[in-house]
C-alpha positions as a Markdown table, in Angstrom:
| # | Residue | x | y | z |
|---|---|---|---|---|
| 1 | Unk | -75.7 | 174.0 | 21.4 |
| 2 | Unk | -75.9 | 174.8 | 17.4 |
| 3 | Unk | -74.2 | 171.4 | 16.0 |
| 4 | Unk | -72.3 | 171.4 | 12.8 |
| 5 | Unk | -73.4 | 170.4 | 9.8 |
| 6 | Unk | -70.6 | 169.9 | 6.8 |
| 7 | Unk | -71.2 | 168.8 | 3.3 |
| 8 | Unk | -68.2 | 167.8 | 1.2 |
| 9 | Unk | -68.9 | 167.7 | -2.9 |
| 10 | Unk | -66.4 | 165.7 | -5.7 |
| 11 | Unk | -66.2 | 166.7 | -8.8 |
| 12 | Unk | -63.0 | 167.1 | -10.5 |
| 13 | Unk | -61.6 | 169.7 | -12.8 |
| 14 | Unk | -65.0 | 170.7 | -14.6 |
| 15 | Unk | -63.4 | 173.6 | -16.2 |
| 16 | Unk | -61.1 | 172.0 | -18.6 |
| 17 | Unk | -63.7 | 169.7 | -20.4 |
| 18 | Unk | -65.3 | 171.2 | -23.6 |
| 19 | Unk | -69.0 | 172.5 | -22.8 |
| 20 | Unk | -70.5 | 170.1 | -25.2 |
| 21 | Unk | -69.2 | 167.2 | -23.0 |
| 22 | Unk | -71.3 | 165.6 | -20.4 |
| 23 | Unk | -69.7 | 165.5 | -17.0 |
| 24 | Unk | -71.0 | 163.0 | -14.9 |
| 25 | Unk | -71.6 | 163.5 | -10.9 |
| 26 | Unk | -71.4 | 160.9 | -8.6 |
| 27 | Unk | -73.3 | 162.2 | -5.7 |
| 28 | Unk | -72.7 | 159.9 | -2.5 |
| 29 | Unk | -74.5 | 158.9 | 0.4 |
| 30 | Unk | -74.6 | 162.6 | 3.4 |
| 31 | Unk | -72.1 | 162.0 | 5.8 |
| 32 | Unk | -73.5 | 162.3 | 9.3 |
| 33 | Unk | -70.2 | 162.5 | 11.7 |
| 34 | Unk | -72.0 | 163.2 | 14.7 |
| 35 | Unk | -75.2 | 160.9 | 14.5 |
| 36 | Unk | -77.5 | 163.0 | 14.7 |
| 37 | Unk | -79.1 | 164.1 | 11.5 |
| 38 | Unk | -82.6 | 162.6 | 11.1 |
| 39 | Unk | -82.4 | 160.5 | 7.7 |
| 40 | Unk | -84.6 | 162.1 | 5.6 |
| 41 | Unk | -82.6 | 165.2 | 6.0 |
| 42 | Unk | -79.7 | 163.6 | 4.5 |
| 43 | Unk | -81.6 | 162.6 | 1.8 |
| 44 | Unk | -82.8 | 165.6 | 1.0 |
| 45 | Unk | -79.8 | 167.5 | 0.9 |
| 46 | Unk | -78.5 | 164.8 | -1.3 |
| 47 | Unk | -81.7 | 164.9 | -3.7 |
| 48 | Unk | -81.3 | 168.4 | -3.8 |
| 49 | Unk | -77.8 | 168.4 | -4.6 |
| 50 | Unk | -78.5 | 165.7 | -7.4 |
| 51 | Unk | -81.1 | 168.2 | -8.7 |
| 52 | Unk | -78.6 | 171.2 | -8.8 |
| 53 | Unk | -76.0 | 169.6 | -10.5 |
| 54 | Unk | -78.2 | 168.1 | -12.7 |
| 55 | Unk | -79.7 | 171.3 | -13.6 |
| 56 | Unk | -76.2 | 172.9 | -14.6 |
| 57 | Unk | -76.0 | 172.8 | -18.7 |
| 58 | Unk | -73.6 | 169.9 | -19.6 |
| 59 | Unk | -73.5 | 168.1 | -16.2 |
| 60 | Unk | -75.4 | 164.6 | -14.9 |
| 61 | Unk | -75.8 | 164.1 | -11.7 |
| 62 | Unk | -76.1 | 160.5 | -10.1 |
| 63 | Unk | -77.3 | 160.0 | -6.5 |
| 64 | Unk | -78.4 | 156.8 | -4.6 |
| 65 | Unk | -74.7 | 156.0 | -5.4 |
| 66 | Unk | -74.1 | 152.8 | -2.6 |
| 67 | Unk | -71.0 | 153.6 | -1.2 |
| 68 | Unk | -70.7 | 150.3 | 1.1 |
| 69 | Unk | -71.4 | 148.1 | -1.6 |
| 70 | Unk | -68.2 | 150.1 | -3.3 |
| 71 | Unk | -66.3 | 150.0 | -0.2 |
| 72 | Unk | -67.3 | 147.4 | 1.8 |
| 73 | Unk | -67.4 | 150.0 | 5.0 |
| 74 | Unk | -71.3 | 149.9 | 6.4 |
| 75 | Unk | -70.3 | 152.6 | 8.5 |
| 76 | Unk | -69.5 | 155.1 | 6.1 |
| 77 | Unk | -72.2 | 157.6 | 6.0 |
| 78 | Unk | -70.4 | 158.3 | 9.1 |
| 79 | Unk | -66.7 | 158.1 | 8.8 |
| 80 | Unk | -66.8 | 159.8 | 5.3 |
| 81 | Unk | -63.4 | 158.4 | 4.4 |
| 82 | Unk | -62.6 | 157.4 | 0.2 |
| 83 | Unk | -59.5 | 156.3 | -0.8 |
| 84 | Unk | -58.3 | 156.6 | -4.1 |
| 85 | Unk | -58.5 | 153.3 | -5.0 |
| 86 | Unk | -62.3 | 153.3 | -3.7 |
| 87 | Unk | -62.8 | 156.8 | -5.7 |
| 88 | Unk | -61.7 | 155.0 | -8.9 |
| 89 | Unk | -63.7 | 151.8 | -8.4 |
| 90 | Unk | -66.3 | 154.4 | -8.0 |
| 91 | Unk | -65.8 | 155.5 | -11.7 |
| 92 | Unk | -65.4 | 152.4 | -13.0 |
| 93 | Unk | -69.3 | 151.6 | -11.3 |
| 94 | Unk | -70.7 | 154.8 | -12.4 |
| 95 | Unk | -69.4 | 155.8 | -15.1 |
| 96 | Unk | -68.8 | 159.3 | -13.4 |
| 97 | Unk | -65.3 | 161.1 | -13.9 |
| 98 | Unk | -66.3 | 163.2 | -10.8 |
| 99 | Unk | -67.5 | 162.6 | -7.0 |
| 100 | Unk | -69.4 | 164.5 | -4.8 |
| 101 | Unk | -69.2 | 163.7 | -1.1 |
| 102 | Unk | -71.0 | 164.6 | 1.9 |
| 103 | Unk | -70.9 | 165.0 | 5.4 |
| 104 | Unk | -74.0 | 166.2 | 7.9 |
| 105 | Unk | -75.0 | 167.7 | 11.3 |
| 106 | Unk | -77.7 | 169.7 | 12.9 |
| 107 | Unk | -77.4 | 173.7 | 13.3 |
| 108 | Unk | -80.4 | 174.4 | 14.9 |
| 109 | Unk | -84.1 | 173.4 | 15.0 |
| 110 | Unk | -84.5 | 175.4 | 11.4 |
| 111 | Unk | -81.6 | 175.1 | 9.5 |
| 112 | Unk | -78.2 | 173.2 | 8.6 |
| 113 | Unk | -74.3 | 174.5 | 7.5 |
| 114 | Unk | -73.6 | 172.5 | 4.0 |
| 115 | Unk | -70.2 | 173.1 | 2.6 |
| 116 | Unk | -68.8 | 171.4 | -0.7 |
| 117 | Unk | -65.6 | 169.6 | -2.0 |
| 118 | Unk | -65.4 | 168.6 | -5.8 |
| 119 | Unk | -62.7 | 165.4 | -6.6 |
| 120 | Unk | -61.3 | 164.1 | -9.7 |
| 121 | Unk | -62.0 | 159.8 | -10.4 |
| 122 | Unk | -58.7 | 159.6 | -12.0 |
| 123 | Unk | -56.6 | 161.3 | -9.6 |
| 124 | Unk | -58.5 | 161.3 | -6.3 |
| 125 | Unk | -57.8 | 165.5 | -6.0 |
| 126 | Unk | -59.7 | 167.9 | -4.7 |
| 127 | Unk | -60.6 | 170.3 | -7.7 |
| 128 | Unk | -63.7 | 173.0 | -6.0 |
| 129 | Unk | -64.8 | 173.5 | -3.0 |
| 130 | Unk | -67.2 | 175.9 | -1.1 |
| 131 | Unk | -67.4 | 177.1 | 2.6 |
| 132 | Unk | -69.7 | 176.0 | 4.5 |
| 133 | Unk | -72.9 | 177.7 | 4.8 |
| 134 | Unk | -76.3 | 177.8 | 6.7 |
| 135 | Unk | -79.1 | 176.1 | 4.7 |
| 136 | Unk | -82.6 | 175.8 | 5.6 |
| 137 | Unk | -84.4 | 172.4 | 6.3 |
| 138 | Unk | -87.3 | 173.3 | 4.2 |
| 139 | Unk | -87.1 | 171.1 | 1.0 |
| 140 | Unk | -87.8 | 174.4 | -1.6 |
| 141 | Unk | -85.6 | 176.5 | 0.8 |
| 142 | Unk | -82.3 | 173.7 | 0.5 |
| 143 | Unk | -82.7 | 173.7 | -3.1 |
| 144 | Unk | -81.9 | 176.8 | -3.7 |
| 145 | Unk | -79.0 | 177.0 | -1.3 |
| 146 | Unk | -78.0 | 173.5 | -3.1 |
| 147 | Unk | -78.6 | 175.3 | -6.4 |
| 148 | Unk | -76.1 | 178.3 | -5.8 |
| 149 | Unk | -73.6 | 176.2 | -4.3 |
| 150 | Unk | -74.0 | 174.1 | -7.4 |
| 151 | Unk | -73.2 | 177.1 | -9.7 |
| 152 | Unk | -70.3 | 178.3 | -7.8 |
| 153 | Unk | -68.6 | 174.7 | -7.9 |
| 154 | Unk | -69.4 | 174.5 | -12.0 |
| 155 | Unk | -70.2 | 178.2 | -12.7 |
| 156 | Unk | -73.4 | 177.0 | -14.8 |
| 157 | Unk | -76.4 | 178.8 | -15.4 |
| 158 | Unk | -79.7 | 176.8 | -14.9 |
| 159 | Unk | -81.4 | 176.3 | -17.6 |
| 160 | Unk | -85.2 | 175.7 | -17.0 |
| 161 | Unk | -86.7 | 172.6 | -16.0 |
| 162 | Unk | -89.2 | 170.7 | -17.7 |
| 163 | Unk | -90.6 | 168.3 | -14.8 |
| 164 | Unk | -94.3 | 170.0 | -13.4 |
| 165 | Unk | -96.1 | 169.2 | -10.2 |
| 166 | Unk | -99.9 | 168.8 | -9.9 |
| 167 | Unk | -101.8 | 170.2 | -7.0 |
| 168 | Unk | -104.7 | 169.0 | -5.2 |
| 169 | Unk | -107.8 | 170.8 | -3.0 |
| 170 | Unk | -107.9 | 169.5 | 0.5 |
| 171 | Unk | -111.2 | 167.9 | -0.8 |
| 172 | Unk | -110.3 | 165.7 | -3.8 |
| 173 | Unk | -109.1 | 166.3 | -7.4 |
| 174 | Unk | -108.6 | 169.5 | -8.4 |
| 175 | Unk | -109.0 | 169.8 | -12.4 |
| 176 | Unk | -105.4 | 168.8 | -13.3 |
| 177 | Unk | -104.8 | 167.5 | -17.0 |
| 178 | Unk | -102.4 | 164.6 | -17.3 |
| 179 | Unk | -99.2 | 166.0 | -17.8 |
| 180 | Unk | -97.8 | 166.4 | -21.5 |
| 181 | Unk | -96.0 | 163.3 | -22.3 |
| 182 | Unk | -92.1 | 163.7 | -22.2 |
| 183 | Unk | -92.4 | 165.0 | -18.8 |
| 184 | Unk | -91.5 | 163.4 | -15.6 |
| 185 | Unk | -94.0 | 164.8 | -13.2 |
| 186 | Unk | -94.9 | 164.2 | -8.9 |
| 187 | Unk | -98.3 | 163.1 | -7.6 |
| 188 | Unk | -98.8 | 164.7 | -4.4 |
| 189 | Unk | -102.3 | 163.6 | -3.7 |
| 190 | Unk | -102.6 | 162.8 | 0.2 |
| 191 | Unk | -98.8 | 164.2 | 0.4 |
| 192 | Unk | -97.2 | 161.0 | -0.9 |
| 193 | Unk | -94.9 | 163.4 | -3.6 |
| 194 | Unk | -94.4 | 160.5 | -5.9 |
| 195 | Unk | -92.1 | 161.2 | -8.4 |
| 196 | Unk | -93.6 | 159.1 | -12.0 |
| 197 | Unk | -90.9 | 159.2 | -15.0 |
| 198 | Unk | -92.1 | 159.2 | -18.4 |
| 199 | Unk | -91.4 | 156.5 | -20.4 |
| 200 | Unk | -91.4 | 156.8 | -24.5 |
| 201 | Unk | -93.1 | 154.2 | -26.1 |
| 202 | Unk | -90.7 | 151.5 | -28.5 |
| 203 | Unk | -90.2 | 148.0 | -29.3 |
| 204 | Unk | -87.9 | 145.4 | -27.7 |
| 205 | Unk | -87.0 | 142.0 | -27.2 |
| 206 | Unk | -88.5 | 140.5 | -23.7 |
| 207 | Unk | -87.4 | 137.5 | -22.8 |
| 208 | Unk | -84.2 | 135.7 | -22.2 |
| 209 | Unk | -81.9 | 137.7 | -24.2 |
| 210 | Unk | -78.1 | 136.8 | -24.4 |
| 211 | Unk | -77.1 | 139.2 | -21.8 |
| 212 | Unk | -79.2 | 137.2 | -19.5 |
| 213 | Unk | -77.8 | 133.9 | -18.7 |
| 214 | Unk | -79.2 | 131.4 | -16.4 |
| 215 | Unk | -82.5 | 131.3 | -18.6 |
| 216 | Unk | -85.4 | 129.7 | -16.9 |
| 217 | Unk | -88.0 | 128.0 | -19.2 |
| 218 | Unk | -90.8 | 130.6 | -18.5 |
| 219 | Unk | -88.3 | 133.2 | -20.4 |
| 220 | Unk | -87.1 | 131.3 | -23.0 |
| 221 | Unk | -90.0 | 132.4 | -25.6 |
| 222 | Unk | -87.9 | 135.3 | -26.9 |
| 223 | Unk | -90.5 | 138.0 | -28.9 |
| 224 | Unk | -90.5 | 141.5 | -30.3 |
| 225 | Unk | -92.9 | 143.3 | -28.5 |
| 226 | Unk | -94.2 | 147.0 | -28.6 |
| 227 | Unk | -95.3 | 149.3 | -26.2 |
| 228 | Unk | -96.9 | 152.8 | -26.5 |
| 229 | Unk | -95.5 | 155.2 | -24.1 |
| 230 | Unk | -96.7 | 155.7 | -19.9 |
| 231 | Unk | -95.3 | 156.6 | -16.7 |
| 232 | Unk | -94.0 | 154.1 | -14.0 |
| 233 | Unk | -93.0 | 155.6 | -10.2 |
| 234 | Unk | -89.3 | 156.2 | -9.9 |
| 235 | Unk | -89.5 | 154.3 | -6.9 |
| 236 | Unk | -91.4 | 151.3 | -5.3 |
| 237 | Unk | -94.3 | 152.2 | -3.0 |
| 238 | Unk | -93.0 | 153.5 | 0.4 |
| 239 | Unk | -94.2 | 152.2 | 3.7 |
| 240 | Unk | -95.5 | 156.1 | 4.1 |
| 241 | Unk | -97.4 | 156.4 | 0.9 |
| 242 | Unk | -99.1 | 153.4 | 1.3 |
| 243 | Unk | -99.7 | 154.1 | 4.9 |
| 244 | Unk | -101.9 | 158.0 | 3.3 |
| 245 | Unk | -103.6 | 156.3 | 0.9 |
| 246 | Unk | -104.7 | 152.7 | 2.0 |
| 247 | Unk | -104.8 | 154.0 | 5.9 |
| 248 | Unk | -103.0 | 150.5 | 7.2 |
| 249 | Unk | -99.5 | 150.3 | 8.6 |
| 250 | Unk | -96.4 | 147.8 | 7.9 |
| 251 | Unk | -97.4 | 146.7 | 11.2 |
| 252 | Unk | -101.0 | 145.8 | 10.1 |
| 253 | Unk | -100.3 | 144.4 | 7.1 |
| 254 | Unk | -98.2 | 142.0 | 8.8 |
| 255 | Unk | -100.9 | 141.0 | 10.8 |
| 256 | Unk | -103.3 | 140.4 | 8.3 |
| 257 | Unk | -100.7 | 137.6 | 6.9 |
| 258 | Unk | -99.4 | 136.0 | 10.6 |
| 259 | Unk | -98.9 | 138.4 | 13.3 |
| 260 | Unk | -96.1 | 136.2 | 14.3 |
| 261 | Unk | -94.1 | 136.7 | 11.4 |
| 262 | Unk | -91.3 | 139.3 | 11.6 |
| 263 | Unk | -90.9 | 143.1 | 10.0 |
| 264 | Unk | -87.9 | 143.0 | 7.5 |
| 265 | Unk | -87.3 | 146.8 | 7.4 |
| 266 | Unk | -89.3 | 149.4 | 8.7 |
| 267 | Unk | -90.0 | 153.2 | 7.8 |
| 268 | Unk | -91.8 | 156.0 | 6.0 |
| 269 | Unk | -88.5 | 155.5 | 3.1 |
| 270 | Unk | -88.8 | 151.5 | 3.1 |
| 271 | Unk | -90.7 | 149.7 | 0.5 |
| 272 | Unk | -93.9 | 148.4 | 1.1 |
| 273 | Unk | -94.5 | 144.9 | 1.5 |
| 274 | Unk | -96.7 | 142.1 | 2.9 |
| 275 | Unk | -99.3 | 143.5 | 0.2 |
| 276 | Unk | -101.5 | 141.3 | -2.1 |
| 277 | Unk | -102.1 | 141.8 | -6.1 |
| 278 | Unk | -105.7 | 142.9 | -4.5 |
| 279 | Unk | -104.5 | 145.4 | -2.3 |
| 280 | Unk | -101.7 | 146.9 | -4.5 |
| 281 | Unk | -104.6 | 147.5 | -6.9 |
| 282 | Unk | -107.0 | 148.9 | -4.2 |
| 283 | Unk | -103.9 | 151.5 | -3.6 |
| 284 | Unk | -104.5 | 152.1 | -7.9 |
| 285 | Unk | -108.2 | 152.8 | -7.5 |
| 286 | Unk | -108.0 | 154.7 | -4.6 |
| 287 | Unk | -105.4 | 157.0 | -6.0 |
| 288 | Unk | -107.4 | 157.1 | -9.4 |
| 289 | Unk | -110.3 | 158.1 | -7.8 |
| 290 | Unk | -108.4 | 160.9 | -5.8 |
| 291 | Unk | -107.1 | 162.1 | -8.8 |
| 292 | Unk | -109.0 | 162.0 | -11.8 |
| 293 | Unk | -106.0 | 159.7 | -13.4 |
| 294 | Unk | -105.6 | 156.2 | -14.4 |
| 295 | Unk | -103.5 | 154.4 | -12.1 |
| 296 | Unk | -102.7 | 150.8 | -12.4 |
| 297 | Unk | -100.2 | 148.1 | -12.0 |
| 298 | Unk | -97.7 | 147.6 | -14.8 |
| 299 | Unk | -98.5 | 145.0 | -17.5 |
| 300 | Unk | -95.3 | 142.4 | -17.3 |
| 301 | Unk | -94.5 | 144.3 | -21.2 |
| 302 | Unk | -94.6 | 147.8 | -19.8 |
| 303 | Unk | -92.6 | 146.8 | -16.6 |
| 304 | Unk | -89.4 | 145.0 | -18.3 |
| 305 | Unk | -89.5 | 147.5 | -21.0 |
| 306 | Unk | -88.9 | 150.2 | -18.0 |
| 307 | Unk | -86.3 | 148.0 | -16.3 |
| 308 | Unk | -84.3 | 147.1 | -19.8 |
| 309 | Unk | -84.2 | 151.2 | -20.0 |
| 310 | Unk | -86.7 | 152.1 | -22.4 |
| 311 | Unk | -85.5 | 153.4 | -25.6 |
| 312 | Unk | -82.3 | 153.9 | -24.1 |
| 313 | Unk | -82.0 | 150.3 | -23.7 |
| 314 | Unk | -78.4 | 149.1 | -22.1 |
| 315 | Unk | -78.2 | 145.4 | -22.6 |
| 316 | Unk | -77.8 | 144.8 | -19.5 |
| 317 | Unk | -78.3 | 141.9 | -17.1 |
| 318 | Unk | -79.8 | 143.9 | -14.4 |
| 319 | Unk | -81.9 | 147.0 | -14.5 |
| 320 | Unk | -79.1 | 149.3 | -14.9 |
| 321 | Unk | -76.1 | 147.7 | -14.7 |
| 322 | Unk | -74.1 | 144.4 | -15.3 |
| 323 | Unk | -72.6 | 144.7 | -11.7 |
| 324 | Unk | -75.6 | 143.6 | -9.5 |
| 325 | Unk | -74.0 | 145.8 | -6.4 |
| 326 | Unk | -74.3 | 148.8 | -7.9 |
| 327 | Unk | -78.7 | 148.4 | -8.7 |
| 328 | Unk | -79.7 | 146.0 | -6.4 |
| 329 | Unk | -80.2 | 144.9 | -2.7 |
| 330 | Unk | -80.5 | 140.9 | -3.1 |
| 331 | Unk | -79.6 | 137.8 | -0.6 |
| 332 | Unk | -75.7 | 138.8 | -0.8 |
| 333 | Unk | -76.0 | 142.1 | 0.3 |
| 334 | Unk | -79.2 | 143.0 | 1.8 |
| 335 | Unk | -78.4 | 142.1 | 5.1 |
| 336 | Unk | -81.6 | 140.1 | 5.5 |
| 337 | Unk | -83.9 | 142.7 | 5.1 |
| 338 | Unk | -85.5 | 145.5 | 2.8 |
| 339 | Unk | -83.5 | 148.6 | 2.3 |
| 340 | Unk | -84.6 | 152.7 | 2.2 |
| 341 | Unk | -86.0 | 152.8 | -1.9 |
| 342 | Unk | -84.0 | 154.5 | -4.3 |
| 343 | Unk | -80.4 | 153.3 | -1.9 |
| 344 | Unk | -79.0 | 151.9 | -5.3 |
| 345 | Unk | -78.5 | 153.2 | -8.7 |
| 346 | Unk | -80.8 | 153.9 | -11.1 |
| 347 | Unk | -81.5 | 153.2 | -14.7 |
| 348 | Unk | -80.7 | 154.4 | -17.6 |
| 349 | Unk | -84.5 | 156.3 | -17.3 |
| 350 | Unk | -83.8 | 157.1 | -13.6 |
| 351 | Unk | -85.7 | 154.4 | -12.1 |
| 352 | Unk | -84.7 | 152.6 | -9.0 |
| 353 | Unk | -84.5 | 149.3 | -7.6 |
| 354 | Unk | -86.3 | 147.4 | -10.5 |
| 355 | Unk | -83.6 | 144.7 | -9.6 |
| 356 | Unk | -83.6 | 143.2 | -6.0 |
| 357 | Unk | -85.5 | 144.9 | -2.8 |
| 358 | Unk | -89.1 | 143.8 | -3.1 |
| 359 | Unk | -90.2 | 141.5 | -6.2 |
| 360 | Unk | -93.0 | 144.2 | -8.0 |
| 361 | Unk | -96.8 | 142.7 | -9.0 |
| 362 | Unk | -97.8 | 143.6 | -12.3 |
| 363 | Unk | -101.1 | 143.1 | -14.0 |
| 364 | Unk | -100.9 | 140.1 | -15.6 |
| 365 | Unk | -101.9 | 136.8 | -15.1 |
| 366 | Unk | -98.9 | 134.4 | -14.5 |
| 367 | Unk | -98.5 | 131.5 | -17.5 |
| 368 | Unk | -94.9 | 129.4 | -17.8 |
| 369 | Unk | -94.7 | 130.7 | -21.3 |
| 370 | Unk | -95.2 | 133.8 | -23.4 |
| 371 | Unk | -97.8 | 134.2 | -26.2 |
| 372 | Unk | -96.3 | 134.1 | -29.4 |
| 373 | Unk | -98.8 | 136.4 | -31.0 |
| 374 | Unk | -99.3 | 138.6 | -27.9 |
| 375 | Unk | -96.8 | 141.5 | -29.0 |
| 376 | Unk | -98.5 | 144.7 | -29.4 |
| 377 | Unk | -98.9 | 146.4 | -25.8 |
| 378 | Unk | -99.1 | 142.6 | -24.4 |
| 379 | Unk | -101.4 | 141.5 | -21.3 |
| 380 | Unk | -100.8 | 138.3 | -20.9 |
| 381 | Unk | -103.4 | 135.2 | -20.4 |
| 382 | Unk | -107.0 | 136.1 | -20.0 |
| 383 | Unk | -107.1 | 133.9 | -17.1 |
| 384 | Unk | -104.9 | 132.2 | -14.4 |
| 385 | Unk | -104.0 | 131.1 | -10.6 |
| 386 | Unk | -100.9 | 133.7 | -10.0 |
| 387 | Unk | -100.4 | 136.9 | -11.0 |
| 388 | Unk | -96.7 | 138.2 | -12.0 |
| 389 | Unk | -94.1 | 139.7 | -10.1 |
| 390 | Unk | -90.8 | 141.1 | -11.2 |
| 391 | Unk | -87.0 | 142.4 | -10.3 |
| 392 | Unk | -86.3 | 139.8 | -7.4 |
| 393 | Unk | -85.7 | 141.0 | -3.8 |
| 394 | Unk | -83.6 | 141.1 | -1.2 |
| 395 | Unk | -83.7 | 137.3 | -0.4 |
| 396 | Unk | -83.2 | 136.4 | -4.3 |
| 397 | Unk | -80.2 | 135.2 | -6.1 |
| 398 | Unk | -78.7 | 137.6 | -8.4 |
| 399 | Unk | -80.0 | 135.3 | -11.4 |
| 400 | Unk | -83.6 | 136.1 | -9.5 |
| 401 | Unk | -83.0 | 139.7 | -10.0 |
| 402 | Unk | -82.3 | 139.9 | -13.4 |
| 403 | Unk | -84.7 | 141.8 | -16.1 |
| 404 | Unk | -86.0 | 138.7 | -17.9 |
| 405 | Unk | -86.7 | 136.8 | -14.4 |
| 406 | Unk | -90.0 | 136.0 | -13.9 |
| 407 | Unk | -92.3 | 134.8 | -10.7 |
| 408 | Unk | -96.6 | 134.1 | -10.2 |
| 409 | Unk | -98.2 | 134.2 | -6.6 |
| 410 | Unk | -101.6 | 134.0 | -5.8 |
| 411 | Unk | -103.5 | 137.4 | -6.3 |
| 412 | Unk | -104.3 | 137.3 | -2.3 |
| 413 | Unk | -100.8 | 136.2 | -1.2 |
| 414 | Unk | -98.8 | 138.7 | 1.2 |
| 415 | Unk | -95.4 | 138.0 | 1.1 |
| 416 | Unk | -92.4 | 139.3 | 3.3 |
| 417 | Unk | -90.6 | 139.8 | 0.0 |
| 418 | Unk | -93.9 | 141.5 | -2.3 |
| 419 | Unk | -94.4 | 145.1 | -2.9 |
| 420 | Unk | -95.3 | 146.9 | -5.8 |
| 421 | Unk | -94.6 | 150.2 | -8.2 |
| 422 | Unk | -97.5 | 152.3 | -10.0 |
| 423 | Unk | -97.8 | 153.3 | -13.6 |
| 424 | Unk | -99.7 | 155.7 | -15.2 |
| 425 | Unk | -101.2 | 155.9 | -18.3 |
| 426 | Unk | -101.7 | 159.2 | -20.5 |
């Protein structure tokens, strides 16, 4: 029997803002009523979703909005109920004047029914809505039916999109440039589609800022430090694209650390863990020499720079936010265990979970202090016992997760609570 699948959009009262204002989306978690939708499914239509509104003129679109850590309700990606009080705590979280909700289920084997309900922060009212209609599951396919649902909620026009995606022969690297800078761009060598953001090159102040709080001594050199511009995944390493490129399993990894140690979140969206320094940078050479690109770990400069925001800096304490909730999955609210990547918000540069899920390795060698004259595209010591790790997990503290925290482990340690992230350089 063809099973319903409903998908309810906020956004409130889009019409009576000026055009030159940028109306900001809240895009929560698919709603699944029935129980039955596979999880990637729901994330796609929410990704796709994200992507249409996005690509309206004058409108932002946020997804990986967390609406239990708003609401307290685990169970809402399948209840679907907001109050008003939750829709304005929302805002306040977000920044967003509008939300967009949804709810899921299966039509057939091929396809899905989306449908879309626009509210207002302020007022909790429903403001646009669509019927619901059948969408293929076929990524390219939903987009497009999420893009002309998109510009019948806000009547946009899409402008056209500056992101590009390389392809690859079956056999290796297929001749592709590195992408122009100032454009985000996905890898999808062995399939793993990762997304890697561009990142503008700038100065900044690394270290214990006075946002930070709680300074431990290793932060406390404060320096002005420049970087030249690179790309950095959007997301931590999944379990999957590890999995394509390395050829080992969660499972296996585990193994060769204790096989009687436990699994702390398992599946093709969870982050990769139990991974040394020399494996996360096997994964680098391997996809470099797939490619044709220079893939590496981030240097401990490049990798706070990307969690401060870049050159759109925020000050904040966490990467992306002062409310650790909204960015991160940490020892209050992770449930004991690792969490699907990009669950949280991002950054101001659209980067996930640089606060809290799995601590990230970068290239450095670990020292207890910075090097006062190391400040131009830094790399740290020459030598050392550890190598860096950054962002906290989901056993830290929230003072663990902040941008400025700092950690070493030994370049061959696996850890239940290690993963990693790529950069790119141009």
């Amino acid at each position: 029997m063809k099973r319903l699948l409903t998908i309810f959009l906020s956004l409130c009262c889009l019409s009576a803002i000026a055009q030159t204002e940028v109306k900001k989306v809240a895009i929560l978690e698919t709603v699944d009523k029935m129980g039955n939708v596979p999880y990637g499914v729901l994330l796609q239509v929410r990704s796709s979703l994200t992507y249409a509104i996005s690509s309206n003129a004058g409108y932002e679109g946020y997804d990986r909005v967390d609406m239990a850590a708003i609401t307290g309700e685990q169970n809402f990606q399948r209840t679907g109920m907001v109050s008003d009080e939750q829709i304005k705590r929302l805002g306040e979280m977000t920044g967003a004047a509008y939300v967009l909700i949804a709810e899921a289920a299966i039509y057939d084997d091929q396809n899905i029914i989306i449908a879309a309900k626009i509210l207002d922060v302020e007022t909790g009212g429903v403001m646009s809505s669509t019927p619901p209609a059948v969408a293929p599951k076929d990524p390219m396919k939903m987009a497009e039916a999420c893009i002309r649902c998109s510009q019948t909620l806000v009547g946009g026009k899409m402008p056209t999109r500056t992101t590009t995606t390389t392809t690859y022969s079956q056999t290796g690297y297929a001749s592709q440039p590195t992408p122009a800078a100032n454009q985000d761009f996905t890898e999808t060598a062995w399939g793993i589609n990762m997304k890697m953001i561009w990142v503008e090159g700038g100065d900044f102040l690394m270290g214990c800022t006075s946002e930070q709080g709680n300074c431990e001594s290793d932060e406390q050199n404060v320096r002005r430090v420049t970087v030249d511009g690179f790309y950095i995944g959007m997301l931590e390493v999944a379990q999957s694209q590890w999995e394509k490129v390395v050829g080992t399993s969660i499972s296996q990894q585990r193994n060769k650390a204790n096989s009687s140690w436990s699994l702390y979140g398992v599946g093709p969206d969870y982050p990769m863990y139990y991974v040394s320094w020399d494996e996360a940078m096997e994964f680098c050479r391997l996809l470099s020499n797939k490619t044709g690109r220079t893939y590496t770990l981030p240097t401990e400069a490049q990798w706070e720079y990307a969690a401060r925001g870049g050159n759109k800096n925020e000050g904040a304490k966490y990467a992306g936010s002062n409310m650790i909730d909204a960015v991160a999955w940490y020892t209050d609210n992770s449930g004991s265990s690792t969490h699907i990547v990009g669950s949280k918000r991002a950054n101001a540069l659209g980067i996930y979970d640089m606060s809290g899920n799995v601590w990230e390795w970068c290239k450095d060698w670990y020292a207890n202090s910075y090097v006062s004259y190391d400040t131009n595209n830094p790399v740290g010591p020459s030598s050392g016992s550890g190598r860096v790790s950054r962002g906290g997990s989901w056993i830290s503290t929230a003072s663990r997760c902040r941008v400025a925290s700092r950690s070493g482990s030994s370049p061959g340690y696996r850890g239940h609570y290690l993963g990693f992230r790529v950069v790119l350089l141009p």
